[in-house]
C-alpha positions as CSV (number, residue, x, y, z in Angstrom):
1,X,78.4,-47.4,109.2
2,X,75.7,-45.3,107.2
3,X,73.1,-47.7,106.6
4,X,71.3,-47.1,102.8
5,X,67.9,-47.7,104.1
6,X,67.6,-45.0,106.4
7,X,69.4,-42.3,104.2
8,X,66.8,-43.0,101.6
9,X,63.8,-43.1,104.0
10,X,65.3,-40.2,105.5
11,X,65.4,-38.0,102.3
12,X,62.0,-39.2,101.6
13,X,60.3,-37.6,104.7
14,X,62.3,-34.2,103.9
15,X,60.5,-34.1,101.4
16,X,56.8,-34.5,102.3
17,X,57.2,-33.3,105.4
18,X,59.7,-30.5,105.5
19,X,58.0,-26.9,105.4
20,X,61.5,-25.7,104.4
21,X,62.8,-27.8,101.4
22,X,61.7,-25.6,98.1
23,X,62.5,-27.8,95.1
24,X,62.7,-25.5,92.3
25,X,64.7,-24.3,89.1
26,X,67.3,-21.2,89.9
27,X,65.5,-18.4,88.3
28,X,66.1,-17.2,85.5
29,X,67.1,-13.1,85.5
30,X,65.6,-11.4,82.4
31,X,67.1,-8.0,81.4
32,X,66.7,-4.9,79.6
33,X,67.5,-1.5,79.3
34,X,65.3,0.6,81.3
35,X,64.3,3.3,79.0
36,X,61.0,4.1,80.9
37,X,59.9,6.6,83.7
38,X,59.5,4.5,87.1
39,X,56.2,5.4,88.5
40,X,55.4,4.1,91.7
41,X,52.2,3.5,90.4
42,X,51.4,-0.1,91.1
43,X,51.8,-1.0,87.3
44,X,55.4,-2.7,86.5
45,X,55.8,-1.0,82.7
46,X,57.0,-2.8,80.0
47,X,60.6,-1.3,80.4
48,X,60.2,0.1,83.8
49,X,63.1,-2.2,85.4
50,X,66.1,-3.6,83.7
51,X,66.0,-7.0,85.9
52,X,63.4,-9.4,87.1
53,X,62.9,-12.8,88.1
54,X,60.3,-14.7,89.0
55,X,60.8,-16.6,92.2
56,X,58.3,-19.8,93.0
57,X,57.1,-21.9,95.9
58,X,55.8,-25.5,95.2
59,X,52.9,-26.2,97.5
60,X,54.2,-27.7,101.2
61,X,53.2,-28.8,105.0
62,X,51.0,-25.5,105.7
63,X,51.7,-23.8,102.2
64,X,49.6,-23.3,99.7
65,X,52.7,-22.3,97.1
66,X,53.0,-19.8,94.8
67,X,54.9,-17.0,92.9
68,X,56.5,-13.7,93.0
69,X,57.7,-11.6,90.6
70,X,60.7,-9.7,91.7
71,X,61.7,-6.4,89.1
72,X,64.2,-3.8,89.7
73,X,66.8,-0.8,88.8
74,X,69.2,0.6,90.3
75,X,71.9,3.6,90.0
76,X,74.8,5.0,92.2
77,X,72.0,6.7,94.8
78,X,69.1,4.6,94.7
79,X,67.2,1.1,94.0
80,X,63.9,1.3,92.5
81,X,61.7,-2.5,93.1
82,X,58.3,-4.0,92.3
83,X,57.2,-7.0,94.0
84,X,54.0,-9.1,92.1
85,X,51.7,-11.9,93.1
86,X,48.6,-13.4,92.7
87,X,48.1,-13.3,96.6
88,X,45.9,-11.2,98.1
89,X,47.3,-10.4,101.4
90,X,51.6,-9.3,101.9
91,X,54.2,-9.4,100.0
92,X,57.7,-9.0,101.6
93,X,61.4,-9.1,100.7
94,X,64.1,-9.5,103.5
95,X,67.9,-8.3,102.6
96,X,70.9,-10.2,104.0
97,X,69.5,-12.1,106.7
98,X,72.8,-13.5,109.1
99,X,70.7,-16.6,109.7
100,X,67.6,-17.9,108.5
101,X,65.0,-14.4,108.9
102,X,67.0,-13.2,112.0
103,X,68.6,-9.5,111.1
104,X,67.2,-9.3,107.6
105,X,66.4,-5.5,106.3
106,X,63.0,-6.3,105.8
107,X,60.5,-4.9,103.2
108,X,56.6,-5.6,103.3
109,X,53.8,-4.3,101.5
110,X,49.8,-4.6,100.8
111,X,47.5,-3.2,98.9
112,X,43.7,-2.2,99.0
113,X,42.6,-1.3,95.2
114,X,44.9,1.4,94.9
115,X,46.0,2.2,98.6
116,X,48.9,0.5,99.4
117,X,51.4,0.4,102.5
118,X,54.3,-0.2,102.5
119,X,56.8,-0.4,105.7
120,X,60.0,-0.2,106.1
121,X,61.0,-3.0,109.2
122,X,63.5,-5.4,110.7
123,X,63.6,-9.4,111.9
124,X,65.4,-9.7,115.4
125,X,64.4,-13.9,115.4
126,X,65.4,-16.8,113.7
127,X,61.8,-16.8,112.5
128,X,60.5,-13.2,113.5
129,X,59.5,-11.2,114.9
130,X,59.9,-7.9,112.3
131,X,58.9,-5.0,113.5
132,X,58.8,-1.4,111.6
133,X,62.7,0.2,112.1
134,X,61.0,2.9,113.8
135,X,60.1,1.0,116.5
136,X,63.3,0.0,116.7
137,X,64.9,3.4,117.6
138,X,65.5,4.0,113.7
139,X,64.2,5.7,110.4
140,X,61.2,4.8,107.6
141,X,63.6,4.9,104.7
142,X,61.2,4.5,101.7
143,X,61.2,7.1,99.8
144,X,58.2,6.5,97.8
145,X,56.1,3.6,97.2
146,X,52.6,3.0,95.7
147,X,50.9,-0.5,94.5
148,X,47.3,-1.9,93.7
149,X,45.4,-5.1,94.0
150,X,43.7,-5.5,91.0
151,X,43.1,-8.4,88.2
152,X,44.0,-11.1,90.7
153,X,47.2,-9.2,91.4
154,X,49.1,-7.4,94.0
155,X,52.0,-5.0,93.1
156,X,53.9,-3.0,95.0
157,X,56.2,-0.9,94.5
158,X,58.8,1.4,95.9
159,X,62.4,3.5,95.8
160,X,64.5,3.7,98.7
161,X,68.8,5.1,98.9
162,X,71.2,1.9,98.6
163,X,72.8,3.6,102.0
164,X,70.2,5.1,104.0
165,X,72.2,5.1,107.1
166,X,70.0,4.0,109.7
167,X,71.8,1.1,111.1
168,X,68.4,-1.3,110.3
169,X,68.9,-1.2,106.9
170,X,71.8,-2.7,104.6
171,X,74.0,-0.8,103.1
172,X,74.3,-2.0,99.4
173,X,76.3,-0.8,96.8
174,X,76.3,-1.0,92.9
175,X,77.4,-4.1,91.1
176,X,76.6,-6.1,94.7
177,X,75.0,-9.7,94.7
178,X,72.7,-9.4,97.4
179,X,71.5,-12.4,99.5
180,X,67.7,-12.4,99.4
181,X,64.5,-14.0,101.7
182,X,60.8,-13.5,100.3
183,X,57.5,-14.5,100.9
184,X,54.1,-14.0,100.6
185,X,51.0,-14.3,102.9
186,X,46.6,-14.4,102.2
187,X,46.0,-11.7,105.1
188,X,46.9,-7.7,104.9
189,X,47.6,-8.5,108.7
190,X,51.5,-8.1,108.7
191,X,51.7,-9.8,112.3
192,X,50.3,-13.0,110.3
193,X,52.9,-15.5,109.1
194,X,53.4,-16.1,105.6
195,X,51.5,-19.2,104.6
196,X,51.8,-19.3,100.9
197,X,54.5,-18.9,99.6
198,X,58.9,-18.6,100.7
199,X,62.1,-19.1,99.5
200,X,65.5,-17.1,98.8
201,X,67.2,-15.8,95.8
202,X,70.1,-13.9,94.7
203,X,69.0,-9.6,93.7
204,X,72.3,-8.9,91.7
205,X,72.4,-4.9,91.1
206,X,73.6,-3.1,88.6
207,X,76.9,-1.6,87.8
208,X,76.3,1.8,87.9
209,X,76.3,3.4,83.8
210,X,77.4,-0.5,82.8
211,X,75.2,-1.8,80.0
212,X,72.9,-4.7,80.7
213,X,75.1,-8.2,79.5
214,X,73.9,-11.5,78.2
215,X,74.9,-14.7,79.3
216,X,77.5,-16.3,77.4
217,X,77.1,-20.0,76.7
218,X,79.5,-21.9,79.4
219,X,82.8,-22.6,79.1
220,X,84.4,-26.1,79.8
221,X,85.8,-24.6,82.9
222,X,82.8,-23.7,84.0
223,X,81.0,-27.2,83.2
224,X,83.9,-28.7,84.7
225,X,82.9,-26.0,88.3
226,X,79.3,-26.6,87.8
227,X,79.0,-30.4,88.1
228,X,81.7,-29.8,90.6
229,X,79.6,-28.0,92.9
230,X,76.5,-30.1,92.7
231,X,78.5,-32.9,93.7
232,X,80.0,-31.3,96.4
233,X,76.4,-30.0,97.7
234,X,75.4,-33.6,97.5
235,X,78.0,-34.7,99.8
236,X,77.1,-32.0,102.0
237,X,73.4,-33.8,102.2
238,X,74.5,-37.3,102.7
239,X,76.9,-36.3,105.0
240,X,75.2,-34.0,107.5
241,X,72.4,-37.1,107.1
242,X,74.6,-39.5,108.5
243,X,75.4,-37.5,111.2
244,X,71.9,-36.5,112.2
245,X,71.2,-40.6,112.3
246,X,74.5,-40.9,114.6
247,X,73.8,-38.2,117.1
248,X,70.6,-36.9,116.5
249,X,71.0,-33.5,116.7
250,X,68.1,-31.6,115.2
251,X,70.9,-29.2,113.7
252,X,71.9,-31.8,111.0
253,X,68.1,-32.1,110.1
254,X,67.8,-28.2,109.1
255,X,70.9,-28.0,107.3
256,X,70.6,-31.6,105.2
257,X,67.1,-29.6,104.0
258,X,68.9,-27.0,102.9
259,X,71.8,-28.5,101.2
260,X,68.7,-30.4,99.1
261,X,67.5,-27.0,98.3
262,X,71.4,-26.2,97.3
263,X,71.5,-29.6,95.0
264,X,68.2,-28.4,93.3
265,X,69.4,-25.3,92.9
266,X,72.8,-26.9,91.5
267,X,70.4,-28.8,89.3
268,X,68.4,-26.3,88.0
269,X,71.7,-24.8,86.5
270,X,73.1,-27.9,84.8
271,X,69.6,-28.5,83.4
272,X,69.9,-25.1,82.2
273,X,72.7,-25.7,80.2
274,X,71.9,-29.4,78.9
275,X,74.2,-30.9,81.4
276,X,74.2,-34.3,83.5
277,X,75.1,-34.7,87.2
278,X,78.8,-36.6,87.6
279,X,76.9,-39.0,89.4
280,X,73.3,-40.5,90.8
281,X,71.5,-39.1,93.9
282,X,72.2,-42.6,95.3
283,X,73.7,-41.6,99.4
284,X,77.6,-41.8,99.4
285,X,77.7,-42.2,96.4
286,X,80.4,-39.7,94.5
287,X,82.2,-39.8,91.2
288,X,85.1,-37.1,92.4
289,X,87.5,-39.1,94.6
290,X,88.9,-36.1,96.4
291,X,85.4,-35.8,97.5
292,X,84.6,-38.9,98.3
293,X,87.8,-38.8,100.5
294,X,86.4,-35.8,102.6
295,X,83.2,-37.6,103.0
296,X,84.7,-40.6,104.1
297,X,87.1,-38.7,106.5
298,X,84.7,-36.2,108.0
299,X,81.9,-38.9,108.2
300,X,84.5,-40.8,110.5
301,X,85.7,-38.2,112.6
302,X,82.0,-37.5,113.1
303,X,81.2,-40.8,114.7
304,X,83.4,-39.9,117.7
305,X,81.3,-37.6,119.7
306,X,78.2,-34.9,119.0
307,X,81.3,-32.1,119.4
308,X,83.3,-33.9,117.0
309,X,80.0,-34.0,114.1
310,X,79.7,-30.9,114.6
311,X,83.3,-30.0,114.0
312,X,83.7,-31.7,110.7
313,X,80.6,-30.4,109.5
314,X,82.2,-27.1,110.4
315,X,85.2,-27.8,108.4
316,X,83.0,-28.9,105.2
317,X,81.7,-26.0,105.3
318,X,84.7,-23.4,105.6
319,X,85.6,-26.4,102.8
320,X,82.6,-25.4,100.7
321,X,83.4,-21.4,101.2
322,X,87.2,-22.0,99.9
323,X,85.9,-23.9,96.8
324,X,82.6,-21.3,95.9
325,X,84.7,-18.3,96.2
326,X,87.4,-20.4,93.5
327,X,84.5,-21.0,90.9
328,X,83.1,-17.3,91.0
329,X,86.5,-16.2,90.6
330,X,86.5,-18.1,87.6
331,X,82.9,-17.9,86.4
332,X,82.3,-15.6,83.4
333,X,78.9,-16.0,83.3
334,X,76.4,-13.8,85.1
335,X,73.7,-16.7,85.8
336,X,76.3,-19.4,87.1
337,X,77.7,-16.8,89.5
338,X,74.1,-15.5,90.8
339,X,73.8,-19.4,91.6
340,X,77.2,-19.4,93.4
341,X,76.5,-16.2,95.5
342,X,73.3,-17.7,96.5
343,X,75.4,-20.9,97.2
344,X,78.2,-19.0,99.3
345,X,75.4,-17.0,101.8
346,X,74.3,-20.3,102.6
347,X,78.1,-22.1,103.2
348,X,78.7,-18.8,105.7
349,X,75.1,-19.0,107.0
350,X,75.6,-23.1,108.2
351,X,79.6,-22.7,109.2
352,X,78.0,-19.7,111.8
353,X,75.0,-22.2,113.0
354,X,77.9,-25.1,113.3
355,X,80.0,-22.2,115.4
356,X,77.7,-21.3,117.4
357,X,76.3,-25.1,118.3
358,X,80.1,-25.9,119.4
359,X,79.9,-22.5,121.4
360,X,77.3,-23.4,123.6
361,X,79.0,-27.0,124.2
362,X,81.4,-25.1,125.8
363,X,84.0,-25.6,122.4
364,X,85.9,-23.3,120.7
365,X,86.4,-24.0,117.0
366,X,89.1,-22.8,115.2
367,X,89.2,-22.8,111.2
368,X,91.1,-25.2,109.3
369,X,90.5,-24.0,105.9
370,X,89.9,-20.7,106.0
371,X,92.0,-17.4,107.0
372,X,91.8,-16.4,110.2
373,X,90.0,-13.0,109.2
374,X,87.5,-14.5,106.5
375,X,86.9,-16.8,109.0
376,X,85.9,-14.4,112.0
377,X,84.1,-12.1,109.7
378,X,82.3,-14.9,108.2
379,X,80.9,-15.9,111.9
380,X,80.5,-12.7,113.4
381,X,78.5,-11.5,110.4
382,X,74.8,-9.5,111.8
């Protein structure tokens, strides 16, 4: 049995101790029409880009926190993106990562008054190292960049092709949701961690010669999905909880941190809209019985073995793919399904970590939710 007092102190030291957690809102994506010459210039113009966010990092274990202001344009050849902060070392961006930095098409970049660099690189780790693509056996795809530091600010800025070819670089295309990693460091030293500021977003591009669209306000269905899916991030969290205190496997750890970063994220959106979680953040506690079913199911067959926790956190997650890809399909709304993208990446992220955890047990898993083909694509993503 899950015993209360050790979920809640559990949750607690997530969060003053965890260097990954990032309680934040979603942000918001403002947009325009970008009537305005992109210069490269190190000065993001007033209708330079047609999107930006701005993407923050509360302080943390080793973190100072802080902010980054993400702005771009795109059209059927090319993206065009500024990266700002009040930092005065790197900024980076990392593109499709399969698992937390490892494979991400990685973009860094530093300025000295009006010198900058920027370099065109890619992660091979979990948690590094990147190196510059041409070190890698491949090409330096920007196309041109410039930046400053100036007024407490670096900005860089640069354009590369959405299909550059080289096979360290993602190929995007436009209208694509893009999973996103970020972060920001105090030294121009790019072989220095970042230790200000990190965190992920969603970089949703433009359909080409489409008309920037505003938000409608939600519909019931999409209330209805939205408290749906924090509740069903939340039993995520309490469940891979109880199973880290039953086998102690350091995996459950990781993942209950970021299924707390999901709920907040989950959060942010229903705040957004004026809306109130189905239920309190007390563990196992659910107001959907069909979810509270699964819990109760996959928190038992859990118990039996470490291979057997892992498995039904396997099967959550496939769960959690099947029922993400549902509420996009029936989102309208640009800013609930940026949310759910971000969401998804995750869901396929964790069901490869569970995968490959059962792999090296010596167990095959096999899905029991989702096609065989999503299913193999999903965990043989790079």
């Amino acid at each position: 049995m899950m015993r209360p007092w050790f979920i809640a102190l559990f949750l607690c030291l997530l969060v003053v101790f965890s260097g990954c957690i990032q309680p934040q809102e979603e942000p918001e994506v403002s947009e325009k029409v970008a009537s305005a010459e992109w210069k490269p210039d190190g000065i993001v113009g007033e209708n330079e880009y047609s999107r930006s966010m701005v993407l923050s990092s509360p302080p943390k274990q080793g973190y100072s926190g802080g902010e980054m202001e993400v702005s771009w344009r795109n059209d059927q050849e090319n993206i065009y993106m500024a990266l700002k902060s009040t930092t005065d070392g790197w900024l980076s961006v990392g593109f499709e990562p399969s698992m937390w930095m490892k494979d991400a098409d990685t973009i860094m970049g530093f300025a000295e008054g009006v010198r900058a660099t920027v370099l065109d690189e890619y992660c091979t780790g979990n948690y590094g190292p990147h190196d510059e693509d041409t070190a890698l056996g491949g090409t330096d795809d920007i196309l041109t960049f410039g930046g400053r530091r100036d007024g407490g600010y670096t900005v860089i800025e640069f354009e590369r092709k959405l299909n550059t070819g080289d096979r360290f670089d993602k190929a995007f295309t436009p209208g694509q949701r893009i999973s996103m990693i970020w972060a920001t460091a105090d030294t121009n030293d790019h072989d220095i961690k970042h230790n200000v500021a990190f965190g992920e977003a969603i970089l949703a591009l433009e359909e080409a010669g489409m008309a920037n669209a505003t938000a409608a306000s939600p519909s019931a269905r999409e209330v209805e999905g939205m408290r749906f899916i924090w509740e069903e991030e939340k039993v995520a969290r309490d469940l891979y909880v109880s199973l880290y205190e039953e086998t102690n496997l350091s995996i459950f750890t990781d993942l209950a941190r970021s299924e707390q970063n999901h709920m907040d994220q989950a959060k942010a959106l229903l705040d957004k809209y004026g809306l109130e979680p189905p239920v309190g953040d007390e563990p196992g506690l659910f107001a959907n019985q069909t979810l509270k079913g699964l819990y109760d199911d996959l928190l038992a067959q859990g118990m039996q073995s470490p291979q057997s926790a892992l498995a039904a956190a396997a099967a959550f997650e496939e769960i959690s793919i099947r029922d993400l890809e549902v509420e996009i399909s029936a989102a309208k709304s640009e800013d609930i399904r940026v949310v759910y993208d971000g969401l998804l990446a995750g869901s396929r992220k964790h069901l490869r970590s569970y995968v490959r955890d059962l792999q090296d047990m010596g167990v095959r898993y096999s899905p029991q939710y989702l096609r065989q083909e999503e299913f193999e694509e999903t965990v043989k993503a790079q």
